[in-house]
C-alpha positions in Angstrom: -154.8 -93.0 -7.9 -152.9 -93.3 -4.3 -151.4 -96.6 -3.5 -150.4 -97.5 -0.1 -148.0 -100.9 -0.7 -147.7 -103.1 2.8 -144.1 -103.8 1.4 -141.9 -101.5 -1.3 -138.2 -101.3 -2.9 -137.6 -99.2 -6.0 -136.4 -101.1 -8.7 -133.8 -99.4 -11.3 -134.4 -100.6 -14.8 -132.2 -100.8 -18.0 -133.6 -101.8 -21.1 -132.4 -100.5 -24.4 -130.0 -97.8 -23.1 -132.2 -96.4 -20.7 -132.4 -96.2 -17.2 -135.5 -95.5 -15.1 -137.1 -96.3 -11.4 -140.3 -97.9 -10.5 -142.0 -98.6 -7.1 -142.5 -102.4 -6.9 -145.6 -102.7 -4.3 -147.1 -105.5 -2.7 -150.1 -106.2 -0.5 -150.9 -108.8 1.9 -154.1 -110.5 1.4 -156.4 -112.0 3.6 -158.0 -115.7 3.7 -160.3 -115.2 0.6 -157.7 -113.3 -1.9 -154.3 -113.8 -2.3 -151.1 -111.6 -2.2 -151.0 -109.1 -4.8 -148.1 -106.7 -6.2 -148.4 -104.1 -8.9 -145.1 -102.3 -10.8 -145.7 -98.6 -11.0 -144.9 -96.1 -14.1 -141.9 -94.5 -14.0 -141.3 -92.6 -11.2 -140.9 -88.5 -11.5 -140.1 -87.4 -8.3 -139.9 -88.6 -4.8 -140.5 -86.6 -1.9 -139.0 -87.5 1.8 -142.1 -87.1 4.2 -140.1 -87.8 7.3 -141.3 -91.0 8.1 -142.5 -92.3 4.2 -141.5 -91.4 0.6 -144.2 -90.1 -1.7 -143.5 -91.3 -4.8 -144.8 -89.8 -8.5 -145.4 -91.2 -11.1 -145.5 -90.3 -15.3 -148.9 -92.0 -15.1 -150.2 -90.0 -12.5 -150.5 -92.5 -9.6 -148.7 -91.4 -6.3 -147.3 -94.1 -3.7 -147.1 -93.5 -0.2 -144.1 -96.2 0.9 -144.1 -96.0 4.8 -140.2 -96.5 5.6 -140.9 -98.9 8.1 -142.1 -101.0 5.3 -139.3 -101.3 3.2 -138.5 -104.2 1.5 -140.2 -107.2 -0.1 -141.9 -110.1 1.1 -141.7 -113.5 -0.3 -144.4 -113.0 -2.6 -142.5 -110.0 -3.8 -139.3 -111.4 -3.7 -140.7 -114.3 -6.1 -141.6 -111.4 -8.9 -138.1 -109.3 -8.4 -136.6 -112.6 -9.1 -138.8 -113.3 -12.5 -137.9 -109.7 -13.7 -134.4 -109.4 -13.0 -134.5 -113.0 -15.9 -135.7 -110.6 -18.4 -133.9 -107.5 -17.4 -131.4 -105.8 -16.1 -133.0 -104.6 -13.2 -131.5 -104.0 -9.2 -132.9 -102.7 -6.3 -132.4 -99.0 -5.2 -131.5 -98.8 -1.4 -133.2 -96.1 0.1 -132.0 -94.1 2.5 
């Protein structure tokens, strides 16, 4: 599966003695459905396209994060915030 996140950060995770990055994603939604995020699998590689990052994943899923949309919206932000309560978790800065 492709995903194409409207806003993305990659989040760096430590739980247990490991470390390991993940692609938090969210989408805008319209009138009828609400905002929605999704926290991918652990990332395996990620490969500069120029202007967007293709990131894979263990679980097979690929996300295309446009650079332009980097970053997290306040719906986003909201769920970074509940995670980094339960973990030890920071945002990556991309460059």
């Amino acid at each position: 599966m492709t995903y194409y996140p409207d806003k993305w950060v990659v989040l760096e995770i430590k739980i247990d003695g490991k470390t390991f990055q993940k692609v938090l994603g969210s989408w805008y939604g319209g009138y009828l459905d609400g905002d929605s995020w999704r926290l991918s699998s652990v990332i395996v590689e990620k490969i500069d396209r120029g202007d967007h990052f293709e990131f894979l994943n263990e679980s097979g899923s690929t996300y295309m994060c446009a650079k332009q949309s980097y970053g997290m919206s306040n719906f986003s932000g909201s769920i970074y915030r509940q995670l980094k309560e339960l973990h030890d978790v920071e945002v990556v800065e991309m460059k």
